[in-house]
C-alpha positions as CSV (number, residue, x, y, z in Angstrom):
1,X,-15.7,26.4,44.1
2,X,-12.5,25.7,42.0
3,X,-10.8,22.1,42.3
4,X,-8.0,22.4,45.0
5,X,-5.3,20.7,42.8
6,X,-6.1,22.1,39.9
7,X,-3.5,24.8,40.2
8,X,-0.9,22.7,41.3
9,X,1.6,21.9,39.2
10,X,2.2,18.2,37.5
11,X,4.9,15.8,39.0
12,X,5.0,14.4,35.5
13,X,6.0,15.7,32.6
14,X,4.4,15.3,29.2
15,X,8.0,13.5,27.9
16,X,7.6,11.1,30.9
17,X,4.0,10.1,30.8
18,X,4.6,9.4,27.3
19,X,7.9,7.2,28.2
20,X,5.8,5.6,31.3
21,X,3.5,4.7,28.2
22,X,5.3,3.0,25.9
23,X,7.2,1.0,29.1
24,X,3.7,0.0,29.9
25,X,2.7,-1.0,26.5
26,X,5.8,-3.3,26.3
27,X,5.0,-5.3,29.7
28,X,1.7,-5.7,28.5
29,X,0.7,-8.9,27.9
30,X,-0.2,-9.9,24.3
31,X,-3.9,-11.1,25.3
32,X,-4.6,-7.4,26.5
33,X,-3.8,-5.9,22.8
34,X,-6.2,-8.2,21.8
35,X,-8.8,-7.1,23.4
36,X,-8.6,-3.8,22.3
37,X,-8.5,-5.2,18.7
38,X,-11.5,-7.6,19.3
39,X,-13.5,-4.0,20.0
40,X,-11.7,-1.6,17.1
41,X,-11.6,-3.8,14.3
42,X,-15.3,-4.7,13.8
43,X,-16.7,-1.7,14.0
44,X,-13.8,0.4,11.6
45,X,-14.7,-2.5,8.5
46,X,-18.2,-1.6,9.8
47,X,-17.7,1.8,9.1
48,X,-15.9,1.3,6.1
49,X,-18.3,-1.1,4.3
50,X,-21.1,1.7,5.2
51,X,-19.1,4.1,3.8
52,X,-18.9,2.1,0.2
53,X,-22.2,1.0,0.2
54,X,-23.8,4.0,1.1
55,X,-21.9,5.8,-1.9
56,X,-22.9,3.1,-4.4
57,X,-25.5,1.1,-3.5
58,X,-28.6,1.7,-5.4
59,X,-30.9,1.0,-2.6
60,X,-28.8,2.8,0.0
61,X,-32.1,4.8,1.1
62,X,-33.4,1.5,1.8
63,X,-30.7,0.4,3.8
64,X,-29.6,3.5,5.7
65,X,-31.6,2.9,9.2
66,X,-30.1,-0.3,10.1
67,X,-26.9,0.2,8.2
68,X,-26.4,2.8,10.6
69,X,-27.7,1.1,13.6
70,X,-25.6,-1.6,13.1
71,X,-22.7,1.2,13.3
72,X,-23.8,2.6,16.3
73,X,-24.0,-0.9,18.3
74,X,-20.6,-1.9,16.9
75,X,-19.4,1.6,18.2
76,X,-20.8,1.1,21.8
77,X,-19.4,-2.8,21.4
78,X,-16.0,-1.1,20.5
79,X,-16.0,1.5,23.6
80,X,-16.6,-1.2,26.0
81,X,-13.8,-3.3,25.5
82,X,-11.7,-0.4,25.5
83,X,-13.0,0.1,29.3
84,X,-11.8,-3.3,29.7
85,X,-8.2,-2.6,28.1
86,X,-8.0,0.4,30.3
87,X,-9.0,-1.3,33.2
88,X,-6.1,-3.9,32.8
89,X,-4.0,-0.9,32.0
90,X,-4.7,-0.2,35.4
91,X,-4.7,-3.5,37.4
92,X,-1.6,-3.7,35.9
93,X,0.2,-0.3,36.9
94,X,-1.5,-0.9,40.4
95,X,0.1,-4.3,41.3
96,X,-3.2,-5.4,42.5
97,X,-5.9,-8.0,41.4
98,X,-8.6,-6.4,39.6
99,X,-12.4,-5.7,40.7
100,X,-14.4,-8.9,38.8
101,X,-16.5,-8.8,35.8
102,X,-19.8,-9.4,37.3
103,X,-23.2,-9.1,35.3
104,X,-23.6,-5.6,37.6
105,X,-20.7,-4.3,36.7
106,X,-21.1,-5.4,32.8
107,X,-24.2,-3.4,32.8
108,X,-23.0,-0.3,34.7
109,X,-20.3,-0.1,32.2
110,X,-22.4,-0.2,29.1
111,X,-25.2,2.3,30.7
112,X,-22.5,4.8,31.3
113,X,-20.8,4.3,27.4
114,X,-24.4,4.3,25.7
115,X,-25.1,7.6,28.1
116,X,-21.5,9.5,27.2
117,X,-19.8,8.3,24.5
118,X,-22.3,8.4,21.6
119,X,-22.1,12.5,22.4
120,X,-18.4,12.4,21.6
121,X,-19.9,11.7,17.9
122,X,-20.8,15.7,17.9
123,X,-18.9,17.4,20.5
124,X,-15.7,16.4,19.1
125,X,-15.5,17.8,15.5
126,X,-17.7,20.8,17.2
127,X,-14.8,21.3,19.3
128,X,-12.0,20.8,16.6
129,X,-13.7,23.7,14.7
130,X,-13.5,25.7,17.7
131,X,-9.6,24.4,17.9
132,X,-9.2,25.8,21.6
133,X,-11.3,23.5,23.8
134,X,-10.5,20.5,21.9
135,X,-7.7,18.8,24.3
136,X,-10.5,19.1,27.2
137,X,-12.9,17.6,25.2
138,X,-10.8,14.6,24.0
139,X,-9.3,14.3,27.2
140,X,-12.8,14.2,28.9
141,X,-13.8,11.0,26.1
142,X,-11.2,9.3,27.0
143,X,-11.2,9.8,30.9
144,X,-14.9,8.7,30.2
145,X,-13.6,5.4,28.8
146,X,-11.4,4.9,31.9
147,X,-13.7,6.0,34.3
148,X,-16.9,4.6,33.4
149,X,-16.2,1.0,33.5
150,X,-18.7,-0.3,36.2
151,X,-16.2,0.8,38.9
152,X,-17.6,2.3,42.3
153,X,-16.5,6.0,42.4
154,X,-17.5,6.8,45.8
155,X,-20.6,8.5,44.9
156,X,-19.1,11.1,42.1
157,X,-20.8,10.0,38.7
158,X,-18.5,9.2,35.8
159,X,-19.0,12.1,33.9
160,X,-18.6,14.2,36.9
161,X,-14.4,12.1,38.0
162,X,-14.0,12.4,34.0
163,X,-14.7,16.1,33.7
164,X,-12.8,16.9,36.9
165,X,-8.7,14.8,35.6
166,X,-9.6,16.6,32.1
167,X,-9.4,19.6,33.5
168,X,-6.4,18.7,35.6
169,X,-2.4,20.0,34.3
170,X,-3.6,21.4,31.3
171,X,-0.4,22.2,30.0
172,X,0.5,18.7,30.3
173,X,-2.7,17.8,28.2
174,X,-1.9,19.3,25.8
175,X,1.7,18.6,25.2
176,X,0.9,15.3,25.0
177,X,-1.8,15.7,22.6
178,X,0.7,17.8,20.6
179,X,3.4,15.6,20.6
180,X,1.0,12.1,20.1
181,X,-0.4,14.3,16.8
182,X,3.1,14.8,15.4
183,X,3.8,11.3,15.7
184,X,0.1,10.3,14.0
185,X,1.0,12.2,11.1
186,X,3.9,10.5,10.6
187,X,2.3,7.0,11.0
188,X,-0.5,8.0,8.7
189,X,2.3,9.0,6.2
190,X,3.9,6.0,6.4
191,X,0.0,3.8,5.9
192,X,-0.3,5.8,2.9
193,X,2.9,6.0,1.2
194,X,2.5,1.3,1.8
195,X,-0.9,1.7,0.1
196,X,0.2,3.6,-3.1
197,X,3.8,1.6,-2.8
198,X,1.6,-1.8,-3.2
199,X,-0.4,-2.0,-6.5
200,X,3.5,-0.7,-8.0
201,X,5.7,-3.5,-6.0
202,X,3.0,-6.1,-7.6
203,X,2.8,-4.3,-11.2
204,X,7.0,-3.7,-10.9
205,X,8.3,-6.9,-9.3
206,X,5.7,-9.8,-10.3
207,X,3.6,-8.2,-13.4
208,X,0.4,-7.8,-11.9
209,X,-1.7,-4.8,-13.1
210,X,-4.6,-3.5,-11.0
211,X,-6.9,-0.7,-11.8
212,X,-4.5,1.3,-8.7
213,X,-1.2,0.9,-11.0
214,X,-3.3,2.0,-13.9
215,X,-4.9,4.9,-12.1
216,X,-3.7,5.6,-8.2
217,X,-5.9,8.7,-8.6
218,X,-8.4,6.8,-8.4
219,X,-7.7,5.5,-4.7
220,X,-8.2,9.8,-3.6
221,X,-11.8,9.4,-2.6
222,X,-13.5,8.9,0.9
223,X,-13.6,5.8,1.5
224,X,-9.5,5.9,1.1
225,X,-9.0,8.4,4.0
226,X,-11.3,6.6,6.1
227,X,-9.0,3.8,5.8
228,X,-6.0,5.4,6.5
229,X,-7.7,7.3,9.4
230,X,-8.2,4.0,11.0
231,X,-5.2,2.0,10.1
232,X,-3.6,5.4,11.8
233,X,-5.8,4.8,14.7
234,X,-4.9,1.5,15.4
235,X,-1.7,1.6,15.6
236,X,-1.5,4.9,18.0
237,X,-4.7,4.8,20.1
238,X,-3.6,1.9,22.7
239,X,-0.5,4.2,23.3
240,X,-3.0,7.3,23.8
241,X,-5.1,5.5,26.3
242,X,-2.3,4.6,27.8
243,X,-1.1,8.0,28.5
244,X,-4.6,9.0,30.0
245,X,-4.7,5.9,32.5
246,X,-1.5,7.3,33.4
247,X,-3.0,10.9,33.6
248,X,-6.5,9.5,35.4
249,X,-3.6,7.6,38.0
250,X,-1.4,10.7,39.0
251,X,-5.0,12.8,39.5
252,X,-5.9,10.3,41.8
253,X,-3.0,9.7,43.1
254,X,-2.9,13.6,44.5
255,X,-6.0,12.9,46.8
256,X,-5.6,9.1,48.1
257,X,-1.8,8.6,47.4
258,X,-1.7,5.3,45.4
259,X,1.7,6.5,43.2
260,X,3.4,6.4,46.9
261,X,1.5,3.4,48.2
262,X,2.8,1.7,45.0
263,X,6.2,2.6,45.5
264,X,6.6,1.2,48.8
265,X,5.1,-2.1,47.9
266,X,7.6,-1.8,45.4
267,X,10.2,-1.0,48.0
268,X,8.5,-3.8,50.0
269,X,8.9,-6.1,47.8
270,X,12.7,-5.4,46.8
271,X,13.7,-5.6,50.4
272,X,11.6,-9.1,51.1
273,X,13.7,-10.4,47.8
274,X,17.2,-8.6,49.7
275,X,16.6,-10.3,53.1
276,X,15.3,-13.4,51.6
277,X,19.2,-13.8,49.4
278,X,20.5,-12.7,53.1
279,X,19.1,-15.6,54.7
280,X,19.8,-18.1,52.1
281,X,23.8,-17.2,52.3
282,X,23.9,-17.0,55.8
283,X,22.0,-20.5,56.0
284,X,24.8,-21.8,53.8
285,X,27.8,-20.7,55.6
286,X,26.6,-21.8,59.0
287,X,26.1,-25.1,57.5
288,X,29.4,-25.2,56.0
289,X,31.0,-24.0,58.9
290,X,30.8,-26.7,61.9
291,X,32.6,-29.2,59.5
292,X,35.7,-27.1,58.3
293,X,36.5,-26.6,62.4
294,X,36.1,-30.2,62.9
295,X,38.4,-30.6,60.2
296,X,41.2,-28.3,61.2
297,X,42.6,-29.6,64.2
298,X,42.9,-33.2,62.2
299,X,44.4,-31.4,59.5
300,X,47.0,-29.2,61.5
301,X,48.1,-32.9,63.6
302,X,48.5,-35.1,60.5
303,X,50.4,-32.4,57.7
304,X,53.1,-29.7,58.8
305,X,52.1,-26.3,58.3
306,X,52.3,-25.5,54.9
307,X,52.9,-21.5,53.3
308,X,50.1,-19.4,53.3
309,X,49.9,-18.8,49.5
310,X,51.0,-21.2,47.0
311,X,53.2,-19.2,44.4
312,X,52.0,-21.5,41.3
313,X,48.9,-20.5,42.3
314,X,49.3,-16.8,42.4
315,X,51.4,-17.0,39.5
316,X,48.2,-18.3,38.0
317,X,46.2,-16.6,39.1
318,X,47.8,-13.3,38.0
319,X,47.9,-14.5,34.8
320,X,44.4,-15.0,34.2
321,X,43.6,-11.6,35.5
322,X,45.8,-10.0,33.0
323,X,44.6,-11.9,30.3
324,X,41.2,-10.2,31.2
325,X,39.5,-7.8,29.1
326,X,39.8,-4.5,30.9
327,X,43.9,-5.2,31.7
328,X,44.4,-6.0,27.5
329,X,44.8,-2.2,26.7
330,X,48.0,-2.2,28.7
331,X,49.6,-5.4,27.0
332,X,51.5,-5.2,24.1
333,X,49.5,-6.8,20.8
334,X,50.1,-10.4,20.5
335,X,50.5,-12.0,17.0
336,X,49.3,-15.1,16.9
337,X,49.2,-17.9,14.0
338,X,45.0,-18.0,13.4
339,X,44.4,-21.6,13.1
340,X,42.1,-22.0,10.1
341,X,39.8,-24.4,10.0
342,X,39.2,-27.5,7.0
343,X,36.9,-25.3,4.5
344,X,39.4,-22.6,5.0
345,X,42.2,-24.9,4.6
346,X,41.1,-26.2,1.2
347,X,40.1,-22.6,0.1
348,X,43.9,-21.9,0.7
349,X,45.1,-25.2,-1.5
350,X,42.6,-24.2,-4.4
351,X,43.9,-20.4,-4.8
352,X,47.5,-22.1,-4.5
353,X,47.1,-24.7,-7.6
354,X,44.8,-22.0,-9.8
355,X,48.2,-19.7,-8.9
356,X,50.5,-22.1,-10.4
357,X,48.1,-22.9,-13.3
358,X,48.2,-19.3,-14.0
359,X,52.0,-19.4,-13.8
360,X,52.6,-22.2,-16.2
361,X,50.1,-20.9,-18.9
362,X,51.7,-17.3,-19.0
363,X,55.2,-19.0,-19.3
364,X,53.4,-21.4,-22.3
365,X,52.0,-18.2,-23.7
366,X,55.4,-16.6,-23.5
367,X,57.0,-19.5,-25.2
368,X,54.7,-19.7,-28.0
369,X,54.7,-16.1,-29.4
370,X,58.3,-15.6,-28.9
371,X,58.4,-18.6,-31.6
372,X,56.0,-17.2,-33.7
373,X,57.2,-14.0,-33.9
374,X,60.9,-13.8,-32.9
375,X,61.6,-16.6,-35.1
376,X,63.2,-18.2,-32.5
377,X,64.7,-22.0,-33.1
378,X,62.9,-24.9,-32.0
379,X,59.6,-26.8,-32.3
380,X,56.4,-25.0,-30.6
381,X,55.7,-25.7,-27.1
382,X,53.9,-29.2,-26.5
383,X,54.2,-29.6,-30.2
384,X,56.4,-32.2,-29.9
385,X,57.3,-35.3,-32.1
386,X,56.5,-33.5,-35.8
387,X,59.3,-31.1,-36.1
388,X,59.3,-31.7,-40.1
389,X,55.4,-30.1,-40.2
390,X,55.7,-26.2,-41.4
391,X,53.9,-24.8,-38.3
392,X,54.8,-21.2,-38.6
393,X,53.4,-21.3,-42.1
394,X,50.2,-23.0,-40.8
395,X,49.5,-20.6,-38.0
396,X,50.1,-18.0,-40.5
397,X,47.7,-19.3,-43.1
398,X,45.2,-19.7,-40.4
399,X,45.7,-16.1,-38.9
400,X,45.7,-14.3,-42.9
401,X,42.0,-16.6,-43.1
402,X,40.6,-15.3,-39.7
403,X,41.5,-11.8,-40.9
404,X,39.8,-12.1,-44.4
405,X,36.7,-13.6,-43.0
406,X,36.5,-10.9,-40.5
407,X,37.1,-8.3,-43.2
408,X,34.1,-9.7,-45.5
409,X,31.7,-10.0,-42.6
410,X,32.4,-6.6,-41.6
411,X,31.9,-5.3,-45.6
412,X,28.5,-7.4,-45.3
413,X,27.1,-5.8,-42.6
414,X,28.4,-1.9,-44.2
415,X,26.6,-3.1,-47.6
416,X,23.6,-3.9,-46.1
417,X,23.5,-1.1,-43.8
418,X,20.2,0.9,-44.3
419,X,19.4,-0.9,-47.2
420,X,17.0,-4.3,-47.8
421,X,13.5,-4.8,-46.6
422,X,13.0,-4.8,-43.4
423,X,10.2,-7.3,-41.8
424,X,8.3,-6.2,-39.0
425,X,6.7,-9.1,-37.1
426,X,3.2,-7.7,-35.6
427,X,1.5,-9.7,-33.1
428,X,-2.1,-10.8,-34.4
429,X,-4.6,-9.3,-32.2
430,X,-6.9,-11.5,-31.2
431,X,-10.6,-10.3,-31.7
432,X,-12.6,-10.4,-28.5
433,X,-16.0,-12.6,-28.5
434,X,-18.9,-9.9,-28.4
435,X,-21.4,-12.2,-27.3
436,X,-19.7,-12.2,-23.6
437,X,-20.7,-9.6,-21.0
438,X,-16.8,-9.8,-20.1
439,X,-15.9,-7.6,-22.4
440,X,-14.0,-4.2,-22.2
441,X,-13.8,-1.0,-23.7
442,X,-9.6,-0.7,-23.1
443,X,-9.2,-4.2,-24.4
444,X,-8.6,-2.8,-28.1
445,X,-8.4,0.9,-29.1
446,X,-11.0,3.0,-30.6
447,X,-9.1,2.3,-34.4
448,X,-9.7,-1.0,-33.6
449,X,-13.1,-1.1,-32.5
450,X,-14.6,0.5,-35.8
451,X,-12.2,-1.6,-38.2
452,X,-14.1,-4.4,-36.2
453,X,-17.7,-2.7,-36.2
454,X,-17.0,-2.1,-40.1
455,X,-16.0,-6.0,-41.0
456,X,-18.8,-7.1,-38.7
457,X,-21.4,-4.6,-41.0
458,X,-20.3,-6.3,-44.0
459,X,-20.9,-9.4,-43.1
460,X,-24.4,-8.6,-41.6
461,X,-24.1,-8.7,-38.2
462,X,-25.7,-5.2,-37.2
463,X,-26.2,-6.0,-33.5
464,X,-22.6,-6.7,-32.7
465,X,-21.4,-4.4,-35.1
466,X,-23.9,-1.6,-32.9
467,X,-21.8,-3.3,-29.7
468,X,-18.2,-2.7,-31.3
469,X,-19.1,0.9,-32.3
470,X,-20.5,1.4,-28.2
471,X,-16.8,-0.1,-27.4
472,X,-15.4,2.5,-30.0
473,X,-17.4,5.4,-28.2
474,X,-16.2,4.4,-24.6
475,X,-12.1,3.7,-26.0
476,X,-12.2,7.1,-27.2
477,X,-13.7,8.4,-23.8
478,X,-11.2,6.9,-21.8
479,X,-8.3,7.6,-24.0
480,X,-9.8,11.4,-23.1
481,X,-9.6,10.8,-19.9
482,X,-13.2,11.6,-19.6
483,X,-14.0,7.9,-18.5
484,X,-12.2,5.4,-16.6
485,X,-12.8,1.8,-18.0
486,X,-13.6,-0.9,-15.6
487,X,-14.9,-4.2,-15.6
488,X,-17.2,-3.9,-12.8
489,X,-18.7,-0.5,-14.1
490,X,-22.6,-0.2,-15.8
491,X,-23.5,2.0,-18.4
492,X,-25.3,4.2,-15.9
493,X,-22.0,4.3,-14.1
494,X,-20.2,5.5,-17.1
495,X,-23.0,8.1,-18.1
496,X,-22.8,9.6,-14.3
497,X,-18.8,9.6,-14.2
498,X,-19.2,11.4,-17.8
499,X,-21.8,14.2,-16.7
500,X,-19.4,14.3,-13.7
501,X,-16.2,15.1,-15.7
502,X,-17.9,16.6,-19.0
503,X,-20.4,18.7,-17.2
504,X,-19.9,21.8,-19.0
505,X,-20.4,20.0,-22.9
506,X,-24.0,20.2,-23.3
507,X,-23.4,18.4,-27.1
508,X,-21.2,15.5,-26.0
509,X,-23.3,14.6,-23.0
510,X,-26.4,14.9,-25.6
511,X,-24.8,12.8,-28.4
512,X,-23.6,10.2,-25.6
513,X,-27.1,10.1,-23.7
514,X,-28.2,9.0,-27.6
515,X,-26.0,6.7,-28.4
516,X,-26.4,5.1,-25.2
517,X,-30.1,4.9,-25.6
518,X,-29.8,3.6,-29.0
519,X,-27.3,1.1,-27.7
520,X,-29.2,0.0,-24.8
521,X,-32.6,-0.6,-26.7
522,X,-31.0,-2.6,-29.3
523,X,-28.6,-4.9,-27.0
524,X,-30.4,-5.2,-24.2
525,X,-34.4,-4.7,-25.6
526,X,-36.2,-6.0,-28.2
527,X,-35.2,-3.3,-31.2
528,X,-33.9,-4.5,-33.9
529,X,-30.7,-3.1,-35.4
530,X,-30.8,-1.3,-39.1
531,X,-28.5,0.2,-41.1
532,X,-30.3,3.6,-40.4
533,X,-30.1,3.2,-36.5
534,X,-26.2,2.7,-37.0
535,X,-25.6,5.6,-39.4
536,X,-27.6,7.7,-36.2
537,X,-24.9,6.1,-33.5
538,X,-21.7,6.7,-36.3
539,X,-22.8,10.5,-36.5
540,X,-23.1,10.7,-32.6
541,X,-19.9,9.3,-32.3
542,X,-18.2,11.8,-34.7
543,X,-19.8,14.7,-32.8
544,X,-18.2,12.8,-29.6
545,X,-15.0,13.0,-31.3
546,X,-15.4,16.4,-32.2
547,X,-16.5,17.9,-28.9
């Protein structure tokens, strides 16, 4: 038998459940986010730190059964105390104290998340394949999370109310799926374009290179997405579950009438606040009025009767309405002197004096060339007391001097122009100690690397010299592109990324796989290094080079 208000049509739209949300959200208290954090954020960094050590751990067949069980609890840990955010969700909305967290109704809730949710796992990306009964199936997972939080249900099993408001208002289902997806995109967007725009603010603005500045490919992997998934999540999943306590509230509301009940205690209250102000004025005015009619008679005997309105007064008091905001249109503008105040003041005295400065040194200016070069009469300005001295001569001498100078320096620099030996000052590299495991392949390139290996072979010192030429090898790779140099990565590492990249170069693989052996035995063994073993690695290396 079909659900009788299944074919009825929703009082809410999806636009307004989603408003309702995000008003909800916002009276939230702060304590209530945090407990939907306490529950998320353990078990995503769970997830994430599987993901990563399950990819390059080299016991990660060892550890895979209680990796993942450690997963699994922290996803049932996670799913009850979002029953607990819901179920503040919807204390809150209700207006009502909420049912107590006994040990009964701890357990009831975790019985019914360990018996539902772990499904969810499956049925879900099942379902997304599908495409079309997706929005039921979410919507079913998360009415599962509102429902089955050790309430009573009046006999109807969780899975059974959860089922039932999933299939309720489809349409509005799945507009607000549709419309909460858009929105995710954009917020996952925004997560990613902060995690590339962070190794390049550090690299741009304080100098700090990372291995993401030198390669943000490298941050397109698994583990990445995962991390944006569930930065994404975070920040849109309270306002999801939101919008389904709403959903689970209206369906329930169609059978036992709590959206009207809450709007008359709303109403309820409003009018006990409107009758309460009522009494409090009327309380006032009685008390106020017994003494003003005690007071009249006296008043009217002992003064004579005075005007009704007192024109200074009115006059006033018309005033100061027209001075009023919403009358100011109407009155013509007023200029007014602004009274400034001291800094102001001085700011005003400072331009004044630089004004006259400026004044008396273009009039000084003036005077002076018109002397010098009208051949006007008279001493120079503030030249006073030597007329006898042959100033125009002087300044003349001085300028012809200037000119000269200015002439040979310029002639200097054309005579010199392209010509002369030009020093170059190179900065000294400093050669790297060989002996330390800190070493890296992209501290020197590969030109460097064998000038080293070849000084290091003359004066005797095969085994670093056999370490230089290695350096060479992996310099070349990763100028190639074939390798990326890291501290943190092993040889094996390098020899899996280079049959990953290089897989179709049967000779390079075979050369490196030699040279690595060679390598390995010598530096890490106990082989001795010969002359003959590095001619072997030096003809690998060219065949490297020529692959």
């Amino acid at each position: 038998m079909a659900n009788p208000v299944d074919k009825k049509k929703a009082h809410r739209s999806s636009t307004q459940i989603l408003e309702e949300s995000v008003a909800m959200l916002r009276r939230t208290p702060f304590w209530v986010l945090v407990i939907y954090y306490l529950g998320a954020l353990p078990f995503w960094l769970a997830v994430l730190y599987f993901l990563s050590d399950m990819s390059r751990n080299a016991y990660a067949a060892e550890r895979l059964a209680s990796a993942s069980l450690v997963v699994g609890g922290l996803f049932i840990w996670m799913k009850c105390w979002h029953c607990v955010f819901t179920d503040h969700l919807r204390v809150s909305l209700l207006l009502e104290a909420g049912e107590p967290w006994t040990a009964g109704r701890v357990f009831r809730m975790i019985l019914a998340q360990c018996a539902i949710q772990p499904w969810g796992l499956i049925v879900r990306p099942v379902a997304l394949l599908i495409t079309l009964p997706f929005v039921w199936i979410s919507s079913f997972y998360q009415n599962a999370t509102i429902f089955g939080n050790g309430r009573s249900l009046d006999g109807e099993s969780v899975a059974a109310r959860a089922w039932k408001r999933a299939c309720l208002w489809p349409r509005q289902a799945h507009l607000v799926v549709l419309m909460l997806s858009i929105f995710g995109f954009f917020i996952w967007l925004n997560v990613v374009c902060m995690i590339f725009a962070v190794p390049a603010l550090l690299k741009g603005l304080l100098g700090i290179e990372t291995m993401l500045s030198r390669n943000p490919g490298a941050l397109l992997n698994t583990t990445f997405f995962t991390a944006t998934y569930a930065l994404t999540l975070l920040c849109l999943d309270p306002l999801w579950k939101a919008g389904y306590v709403l959903r689970c509230f209206y369906g329930d509301s169609v059978e036992t009438g709590d959206d009207l009940r809450l709007r008359l205690r709303s109403l309820r209250a409003k009018a006990a606040r409107l009758v309460l102000i009522i009494f409090a004025a009327a309380t006032a005015a009685s008390a106020l009025a017994p003494a003003a009619y005690a007071a009249e008679p006296q008043a009217a005997a002992a003064t004579p009767a005075a005007p009704a309105v007192d024109p200074e007064k009115l006059s006033r008091s018309i005033d100061d309405v027209l001075d009023r905001r919403e009358y100011a249109w109407r009155m013509p503008r007023r200029i007014e002197a602004q009274k400034k105040g001291a800094f102001a003041s001085w700011l005003d005295d400072v331009a004044k004096m630089l004004e006259e400065k400026i004044k008396q040194l273009r009039h000084l200016l003036k005077r002076f060339f018109d002397w010098l070069f009208k051949g006007k009469q008279g001493k120079p300005p503030e030249m006073g007391g030597v007329g006898e001295v042959p100033w125009r001569g002087i300044i003349y001498v001085l300028i012809g001097a200037g000119l000269v100078a200015l002439g040979w320096a310029i002639w200097r620099m054309w005579s010199t122009r392209g010509g002369g030996t030009v020093v170059t000052a190179e900065a000294v590299r400093a050669m790297p100690d060989l002996h330390s495991e800190d070493v890296v392949a992209d501290q020197m390139p590969e030109d460097s690397w064998l000038q080293f290996a070849r000084e290091l072979m003359e004066r005797g010192e095969l085994r670093l010299a056999l370490r230089a030429a290695y350096l060479a090898c992996l310099a070349h790779l990763g100028q190639r592109q074939l390798l990326t140099i890291a501290r943190y990565k092993s040889n094996r590492d390098y020899d899996r990324e280079l049959h990953r990249r290089a897989r179709s170069r049967d000779e390079l693989l075979t050369a490196f796989d030699d040279n690595l052996s060679v390598f390995e035995r010598a530096w890490y063994g106990s082989h001795d290094v010969d002359h003959e073993m590095l001619a072997r690695f030096t003809q690998n290396l060219e065949k490297i080079r020529a692959c």
